[in-house]
C-alpha positions as CSV (number, residue, x, y, z in Angstrom):
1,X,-18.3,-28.0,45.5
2,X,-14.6,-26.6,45.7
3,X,-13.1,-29.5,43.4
4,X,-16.3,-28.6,40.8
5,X,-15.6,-25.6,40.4
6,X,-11.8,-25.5,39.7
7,X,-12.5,-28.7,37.5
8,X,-14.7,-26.4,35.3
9,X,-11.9,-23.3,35.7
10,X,-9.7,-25.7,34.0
11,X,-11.8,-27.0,31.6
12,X,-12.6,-23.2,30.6
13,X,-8.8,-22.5,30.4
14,X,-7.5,-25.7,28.7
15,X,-10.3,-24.6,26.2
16,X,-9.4,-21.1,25.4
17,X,-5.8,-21.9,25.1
18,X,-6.6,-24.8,22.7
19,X,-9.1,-21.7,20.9
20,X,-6.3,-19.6,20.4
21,X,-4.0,-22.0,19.4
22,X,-6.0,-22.7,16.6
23,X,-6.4,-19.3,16.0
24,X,-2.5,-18.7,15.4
25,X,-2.5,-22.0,13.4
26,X,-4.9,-21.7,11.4
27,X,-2.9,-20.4,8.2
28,X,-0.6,-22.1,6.4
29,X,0.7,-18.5,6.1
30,X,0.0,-17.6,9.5
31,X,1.7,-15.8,12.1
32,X,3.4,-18.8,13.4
33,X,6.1,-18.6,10.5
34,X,6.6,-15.0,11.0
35,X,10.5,-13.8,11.3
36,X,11.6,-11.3,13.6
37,X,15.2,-10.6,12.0
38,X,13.5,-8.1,9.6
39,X,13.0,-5.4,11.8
40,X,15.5,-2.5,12.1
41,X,15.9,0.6,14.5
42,X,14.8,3.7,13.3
43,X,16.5,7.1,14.8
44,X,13.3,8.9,16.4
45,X,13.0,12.4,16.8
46,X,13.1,13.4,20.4
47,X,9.4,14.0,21.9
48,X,8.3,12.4,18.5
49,X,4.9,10.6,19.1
50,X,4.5,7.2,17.1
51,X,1.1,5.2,17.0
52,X,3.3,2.2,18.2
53,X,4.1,3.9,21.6
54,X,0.9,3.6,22.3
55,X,1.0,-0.3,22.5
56,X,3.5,-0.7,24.6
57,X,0.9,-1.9,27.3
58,X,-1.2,-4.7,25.8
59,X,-3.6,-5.5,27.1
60,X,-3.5,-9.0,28.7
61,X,-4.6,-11.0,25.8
62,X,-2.4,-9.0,23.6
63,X,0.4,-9.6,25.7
64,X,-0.6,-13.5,25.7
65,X,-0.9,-13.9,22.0
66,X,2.2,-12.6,21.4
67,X,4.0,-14.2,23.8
68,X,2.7,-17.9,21.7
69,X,3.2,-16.1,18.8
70,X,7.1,-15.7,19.7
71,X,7.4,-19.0,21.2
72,X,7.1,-20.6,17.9
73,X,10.3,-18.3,16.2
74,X,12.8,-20.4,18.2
75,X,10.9,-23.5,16.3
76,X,10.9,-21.9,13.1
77,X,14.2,-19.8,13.3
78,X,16.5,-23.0,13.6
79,X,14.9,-24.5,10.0
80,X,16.5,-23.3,7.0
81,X,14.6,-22.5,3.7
82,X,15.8,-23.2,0.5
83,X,14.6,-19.7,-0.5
84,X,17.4,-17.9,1.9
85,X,19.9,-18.8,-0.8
86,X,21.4,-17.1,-2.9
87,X,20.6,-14.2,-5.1
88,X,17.6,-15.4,-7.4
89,X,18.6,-15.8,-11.0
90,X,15.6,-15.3,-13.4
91,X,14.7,-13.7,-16.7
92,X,16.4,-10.8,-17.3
93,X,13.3,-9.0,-18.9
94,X,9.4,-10.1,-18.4
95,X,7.1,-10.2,-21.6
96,X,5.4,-7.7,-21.8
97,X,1.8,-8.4,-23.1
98,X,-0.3,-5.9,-21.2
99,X,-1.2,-2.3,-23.2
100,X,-0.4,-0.3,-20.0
101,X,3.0,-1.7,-20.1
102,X,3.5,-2.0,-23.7
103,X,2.7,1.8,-23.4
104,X,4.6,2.7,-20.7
105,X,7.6,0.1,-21.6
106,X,10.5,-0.6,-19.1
107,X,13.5,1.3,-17.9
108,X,16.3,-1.2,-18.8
109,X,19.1,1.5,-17.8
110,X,21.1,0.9,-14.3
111,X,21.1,4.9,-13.3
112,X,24.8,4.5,-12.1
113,X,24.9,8.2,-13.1
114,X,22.6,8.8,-10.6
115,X,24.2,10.9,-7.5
116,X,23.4,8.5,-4.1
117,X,20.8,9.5,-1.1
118,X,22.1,9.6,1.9
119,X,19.0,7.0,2.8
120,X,19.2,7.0,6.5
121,X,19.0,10.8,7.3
122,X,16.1,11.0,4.2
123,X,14.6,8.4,6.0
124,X,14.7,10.4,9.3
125,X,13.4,13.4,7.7
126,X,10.0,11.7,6.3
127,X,9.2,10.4,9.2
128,X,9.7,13.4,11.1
129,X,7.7,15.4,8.6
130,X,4.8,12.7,9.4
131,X,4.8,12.8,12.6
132,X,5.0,16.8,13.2
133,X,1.8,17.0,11.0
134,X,0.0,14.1,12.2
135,X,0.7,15.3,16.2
136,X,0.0,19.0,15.1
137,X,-3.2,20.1,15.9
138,X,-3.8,23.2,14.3
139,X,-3.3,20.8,11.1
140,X,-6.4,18.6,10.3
141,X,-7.8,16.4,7.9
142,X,-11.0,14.1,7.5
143,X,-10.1,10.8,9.6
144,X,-6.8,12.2,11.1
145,X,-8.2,12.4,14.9
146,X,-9.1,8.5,14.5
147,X,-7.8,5.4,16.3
148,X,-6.7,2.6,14.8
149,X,-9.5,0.4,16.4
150,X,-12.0,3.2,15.1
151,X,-10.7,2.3,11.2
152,X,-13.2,-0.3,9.4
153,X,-12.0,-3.3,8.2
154,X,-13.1,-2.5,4.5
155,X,-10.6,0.7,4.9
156,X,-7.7,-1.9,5.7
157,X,-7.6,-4.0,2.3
158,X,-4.4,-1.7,1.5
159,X,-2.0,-3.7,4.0
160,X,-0.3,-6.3,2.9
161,X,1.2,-9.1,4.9
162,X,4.2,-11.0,4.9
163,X,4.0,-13.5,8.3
164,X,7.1,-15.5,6.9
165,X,9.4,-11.9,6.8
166,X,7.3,-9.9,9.0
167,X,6.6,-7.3,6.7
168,X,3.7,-5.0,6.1
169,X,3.3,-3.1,2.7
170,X,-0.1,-0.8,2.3
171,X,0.2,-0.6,-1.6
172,X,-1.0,2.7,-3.4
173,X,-2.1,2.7,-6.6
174,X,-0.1,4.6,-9.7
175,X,2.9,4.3,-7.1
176,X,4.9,1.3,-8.4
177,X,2.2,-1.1,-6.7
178,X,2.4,-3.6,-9.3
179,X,5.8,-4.4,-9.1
180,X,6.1,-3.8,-5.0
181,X,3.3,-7.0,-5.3
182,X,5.3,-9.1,-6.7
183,X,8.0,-8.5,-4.5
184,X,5.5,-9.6,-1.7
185,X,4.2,-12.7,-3.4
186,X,7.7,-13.8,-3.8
187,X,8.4,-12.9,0.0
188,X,5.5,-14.5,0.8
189,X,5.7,-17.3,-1.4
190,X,1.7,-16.9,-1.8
191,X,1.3,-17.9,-5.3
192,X,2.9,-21.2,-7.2
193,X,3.8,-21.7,-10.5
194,X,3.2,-25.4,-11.4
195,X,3.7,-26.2,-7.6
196,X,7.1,-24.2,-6.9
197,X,6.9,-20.8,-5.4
198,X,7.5,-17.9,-7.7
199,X,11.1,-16.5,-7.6
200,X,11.5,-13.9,-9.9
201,X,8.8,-11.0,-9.3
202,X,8.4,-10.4,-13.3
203,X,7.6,-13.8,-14.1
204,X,4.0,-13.5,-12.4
205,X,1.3,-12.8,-14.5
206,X,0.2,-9.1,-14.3
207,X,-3.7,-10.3,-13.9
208,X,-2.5,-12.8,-10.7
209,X,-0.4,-9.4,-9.1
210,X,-3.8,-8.1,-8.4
211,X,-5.6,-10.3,-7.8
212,X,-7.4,-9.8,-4.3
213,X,-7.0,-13.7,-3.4
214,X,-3.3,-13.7,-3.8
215,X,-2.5,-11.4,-0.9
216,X,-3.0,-11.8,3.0
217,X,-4.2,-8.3,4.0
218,X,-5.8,-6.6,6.7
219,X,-9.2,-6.6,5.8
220,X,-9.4,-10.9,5.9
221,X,-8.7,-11.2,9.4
222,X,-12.0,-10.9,10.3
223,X,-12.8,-13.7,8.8
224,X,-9.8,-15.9,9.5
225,X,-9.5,-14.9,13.3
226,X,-12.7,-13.8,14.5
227,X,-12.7,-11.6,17.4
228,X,-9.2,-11.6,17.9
229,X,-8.4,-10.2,14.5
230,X,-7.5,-6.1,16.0
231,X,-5.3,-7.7,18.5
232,X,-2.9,-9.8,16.3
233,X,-3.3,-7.0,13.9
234,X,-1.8,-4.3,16.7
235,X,0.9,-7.1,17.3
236,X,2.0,-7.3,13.8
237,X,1.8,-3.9,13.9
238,X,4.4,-3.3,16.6
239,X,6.1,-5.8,15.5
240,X,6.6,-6.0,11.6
241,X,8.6,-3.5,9.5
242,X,5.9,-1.5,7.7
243,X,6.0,0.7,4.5
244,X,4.7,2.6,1.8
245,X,5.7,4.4,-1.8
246,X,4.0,7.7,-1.8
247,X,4.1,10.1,-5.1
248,X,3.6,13.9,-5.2
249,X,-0.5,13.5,-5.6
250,X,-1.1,16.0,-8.5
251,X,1.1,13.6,-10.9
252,X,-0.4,10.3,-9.2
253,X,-4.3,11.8,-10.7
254,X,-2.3,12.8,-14.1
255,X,-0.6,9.2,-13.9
256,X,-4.2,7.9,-12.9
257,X,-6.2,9.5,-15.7
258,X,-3.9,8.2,-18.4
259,X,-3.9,5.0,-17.7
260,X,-7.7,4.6,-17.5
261,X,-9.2,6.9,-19.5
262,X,-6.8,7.7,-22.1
263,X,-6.1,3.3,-22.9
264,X,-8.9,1.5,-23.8
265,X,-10.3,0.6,-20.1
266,X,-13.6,-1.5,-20.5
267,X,-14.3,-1.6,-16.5
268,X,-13.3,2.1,-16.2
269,X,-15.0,3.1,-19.1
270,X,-18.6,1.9,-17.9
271,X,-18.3,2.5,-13.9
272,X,-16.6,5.9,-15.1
273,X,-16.0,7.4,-18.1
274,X,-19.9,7.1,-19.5
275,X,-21.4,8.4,-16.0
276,X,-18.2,11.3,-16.6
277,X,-19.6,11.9,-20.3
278,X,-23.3,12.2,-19.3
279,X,-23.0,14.3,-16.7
280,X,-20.0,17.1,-17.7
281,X,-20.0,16.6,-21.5
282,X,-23.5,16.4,-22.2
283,X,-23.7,13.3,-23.9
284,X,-26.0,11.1,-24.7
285,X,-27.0,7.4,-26.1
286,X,-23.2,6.3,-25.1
287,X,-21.4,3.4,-26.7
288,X,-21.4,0.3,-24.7
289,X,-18.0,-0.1,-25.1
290,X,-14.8,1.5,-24.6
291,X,-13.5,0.3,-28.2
292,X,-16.7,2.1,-30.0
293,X,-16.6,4.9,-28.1
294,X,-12.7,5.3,-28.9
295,X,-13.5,4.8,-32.3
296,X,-16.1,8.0,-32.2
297,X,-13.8,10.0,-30.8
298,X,-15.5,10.2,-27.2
299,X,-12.9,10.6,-24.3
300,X,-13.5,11.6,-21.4
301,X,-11.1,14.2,-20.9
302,X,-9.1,15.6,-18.2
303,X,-11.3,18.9,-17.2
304,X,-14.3,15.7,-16.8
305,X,-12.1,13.7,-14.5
306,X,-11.1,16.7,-12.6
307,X,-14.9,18.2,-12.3
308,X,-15.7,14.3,-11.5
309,X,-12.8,14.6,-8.0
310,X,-14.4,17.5,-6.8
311,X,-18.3,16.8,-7.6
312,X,-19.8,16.6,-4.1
313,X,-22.4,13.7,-5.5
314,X,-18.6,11.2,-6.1
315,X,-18.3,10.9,-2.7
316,X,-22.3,10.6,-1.8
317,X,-22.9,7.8,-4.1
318,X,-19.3,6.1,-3.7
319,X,-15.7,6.4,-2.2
320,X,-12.9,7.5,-4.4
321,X,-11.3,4.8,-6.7
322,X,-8.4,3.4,-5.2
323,X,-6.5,4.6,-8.0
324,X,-7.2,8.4,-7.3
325,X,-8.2,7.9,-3.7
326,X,-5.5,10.2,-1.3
327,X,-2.8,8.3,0.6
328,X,-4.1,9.1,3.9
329,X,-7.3,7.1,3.1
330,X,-5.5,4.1,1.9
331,X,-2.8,4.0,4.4
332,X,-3.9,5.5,7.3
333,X,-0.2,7.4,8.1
334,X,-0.9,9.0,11.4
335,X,-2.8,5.9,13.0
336,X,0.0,3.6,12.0
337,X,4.1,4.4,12.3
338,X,5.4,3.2,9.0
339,X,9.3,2.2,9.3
340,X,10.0,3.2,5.8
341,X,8.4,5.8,3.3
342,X,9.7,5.5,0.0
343,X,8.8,7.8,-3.0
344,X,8.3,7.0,-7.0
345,X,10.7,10.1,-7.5
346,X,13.4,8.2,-5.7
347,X,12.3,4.7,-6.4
348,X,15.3,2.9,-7.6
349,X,17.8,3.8,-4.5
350,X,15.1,4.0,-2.0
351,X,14.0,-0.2,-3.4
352,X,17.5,-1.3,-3.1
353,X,17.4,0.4,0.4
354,X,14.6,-1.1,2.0
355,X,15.5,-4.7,0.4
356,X,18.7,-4.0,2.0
357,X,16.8,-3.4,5.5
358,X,14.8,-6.1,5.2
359,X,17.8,-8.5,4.7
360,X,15.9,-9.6,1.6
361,X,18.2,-8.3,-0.9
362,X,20.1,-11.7,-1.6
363,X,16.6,-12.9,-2.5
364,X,15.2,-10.7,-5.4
365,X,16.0,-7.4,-7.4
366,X,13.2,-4.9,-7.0
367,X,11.9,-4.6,-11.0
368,X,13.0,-2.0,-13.4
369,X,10.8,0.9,-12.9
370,X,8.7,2.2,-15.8
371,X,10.2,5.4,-17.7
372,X,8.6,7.7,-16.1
373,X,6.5,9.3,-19.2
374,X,4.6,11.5,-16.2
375,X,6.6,13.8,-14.9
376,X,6.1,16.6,-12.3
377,X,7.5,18.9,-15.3
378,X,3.6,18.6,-17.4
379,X,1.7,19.7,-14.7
380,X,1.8,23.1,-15.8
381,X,0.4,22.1,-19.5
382,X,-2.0,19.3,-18.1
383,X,-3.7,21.9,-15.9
384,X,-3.5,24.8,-18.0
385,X,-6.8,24.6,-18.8
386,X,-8.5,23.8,-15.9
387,X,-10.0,26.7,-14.0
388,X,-8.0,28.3,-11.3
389,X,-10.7,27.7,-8.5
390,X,-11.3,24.3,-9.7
391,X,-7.0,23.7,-9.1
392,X,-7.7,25.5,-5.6
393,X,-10.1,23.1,-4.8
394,X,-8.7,20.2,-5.8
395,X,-5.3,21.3,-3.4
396,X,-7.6,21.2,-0.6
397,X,-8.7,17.8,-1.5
398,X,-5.4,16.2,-1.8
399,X,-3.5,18.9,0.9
400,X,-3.1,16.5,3.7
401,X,-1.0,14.4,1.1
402,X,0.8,17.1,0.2
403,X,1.6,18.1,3.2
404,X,2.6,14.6,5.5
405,X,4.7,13.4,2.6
406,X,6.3,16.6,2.2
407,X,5.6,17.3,-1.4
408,X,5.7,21.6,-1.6
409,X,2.7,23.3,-2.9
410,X,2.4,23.8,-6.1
411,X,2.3,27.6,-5.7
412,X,2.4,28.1,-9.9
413,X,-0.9,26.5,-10.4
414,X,-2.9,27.8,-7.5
415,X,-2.5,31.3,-8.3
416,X,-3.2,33.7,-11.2
């Protein structure tokens, strides 16, 4: 009876070892090729609290999954890869097809006039702004109080993963996303051209950068590990360097509303711009498309889109765009301790900074940013004619942004 029953204890255990082995496995981008050697040690504020303190006791199948997952660095550590070479030597500027970009156009210049950051300390001083906020009661926001494990998976398609650098990047739309893509794909090497990996970030197509299938995120673990998708996602967690690019949230919606609603936009214009015209412009019989409308002369203008953010019904009948929806939703800042917060204002040195972190740097340039046509300086004339309580409003909505990122209030615009 004795010898039965440890015969079937094994049999259970050989089996659920051989389970999660093809669990880690099952990827040819999974965890098993993920590298340790990009993590760095960040100066913590004393009696700071961080979300990854909080996993310092795994639970026992936490600690066993990444105990395998480890074992297999030593395997894959002592194998060189023909990408940690040399610095990569492409094009020296894309071809730009795309309106948006056409529109926008590139910023060729190097900024050597540009007085250096002191990274590291403006590193410490985000992060410390975050975490005051986040661990300050008297401070709250819709979500904030959360756990991680209480976040849906649909609200986690915003993290990016790189298992072969162990990097994280939750992308935020109008914030340098497009490019910061790229940079992943080619970390990742997720996307070939004619069978070789992509090595210089502006040679991939703009239509592939965002497309959903390129990218390894959050959201897809479900699927690929089951049950055991929150526990390798609180491993990679703790484990992988994690980041963001934030930008102060007023000129993200400007940023937002010119690039879908003032270019010809055929998806924004029918999910947005025609429901926008009906209902604050009193139109009727709309075009069906964005290129006869355009041609009549109806726009959806700004006062629309802003009347549109703060309609109660938005919200009721659908979340907030990704494109306009506040960082805190996308990213989920004070259930996850980001490594590195970077900012559009201060894109170029804080880029080179965190390639330099990530030991990446001999890899790939970050792109040349945009010019930046949408600058903090037009807020004054883009809201000038939007109502004072409707700018008061609109503060609240996008306040905890404001506030964890430590962009000041725009004091000018919410008062008479």
């Amino acid at each position: 009876m004795t010898k039965a029953r440890l015969l079937r204890l094994s049999v259970v255990l050989v089996s659920i070892f051989m389970i999660l082995l093809i669990i880690v496995y099952w990827d040819n981008v999974g965890t098993a090729h993920f590298y340790l050697h990009t993590s760095f040690s960040r100066p913590r504020s004393p009696g700071a609290i961080t979300a990854g303190e909080d996993w310092e006791a795994l639970p026992d199948v936490d600690e066993f999954l990444a105990k395998l997952l480890s074992s297999s660095l030593k395997q894959n550590s002592s194998t060189p890869r023909k990408t940690e070479q040399l610095l990569i030597q492409g094009s020296n500027k894309p071809l730009v097809s795309n309106l948006e970009e056409n529109v926008r156009g590139y910023d060729w210049s190097t900024h050597k006039d540009r007085n250096s950051l002191d990274q590291e300390k403006l590193q410490v001083e985000r992060q410390r702004t975050l975490r005051e906020f986040c661990a300050n009661s008297s401070f709250t926001f819709p979500t904030k109080e959360r756990s991680f494990d209480d976040i849906p998976n649909y609200e986690l398609n915003h993290l990016i993963v790189d298992d072969r650098h162990g990097v994280i990047y939750c992308y935020v739309p109008k914030v340098a996303c497009t490019n910061w893509k790229r940079v992943m794909i080619v970390l990742s090497e997720s996307l070939l051209d004619q069978g070789v990996p992509y090595r210089n970030p502006l040679d991939i197509p703009r239509e592939h950068v965002h497309n959903t299938s390129t990218h390894l995120t959050f959201n897809k673990f479900w699927r690929r590990y089951g049950k055991f998708s929150r526990h390798l996602m609180k491993i990679k967690l703790k484990k992988y360097t994690k980041f963001l690019f934030v930008r102060d949230p007023f000129v993200r919606l400007i940023s937002a509303f010119r690039s879908k609603f003032e270019l010809e936009n055929e998806e924004f214009y029918r999910r947005f711009a025609i429901p926008m015209l009906k209902l604050y412009s009193n139109h009727t019989n709309l075009p069906t498309s964005v290129s006869e409308a355009f041609g009549a002369g109806l726009k959806v203008s700004f006062s629309d889109f802003i009347q549109y953010l703060l309609d109660p019904r938005t919200e009721k009948m659908a979340p907030f765009n990704e494109h306009w929806r506040q960082v805190y939703r996308l990213c989920h800042p004070c259930q996850i301790d980001y490594d590195f917060i970077g900012k559009l204002e201060t894109l170029d040195e804080d880029a080179a900074y965190l390639l330099q972190l990530l030991k990446v740097d001999r890899l790939l340039r970050f792109p040349p940013s945009y010019r930046n046509r949408t600058a903090s300086s037009w807020e004054d004339n883009w809201f000038a004619k939007i109502p004072l309580a409707w700018r008061q409003q609109l503060y609240k909505l996008y306040e905890a942004d404001f506030v964890l990122f430590g962009y000041p209030k725009p004091e000018n615009l919410l008062k008479d």
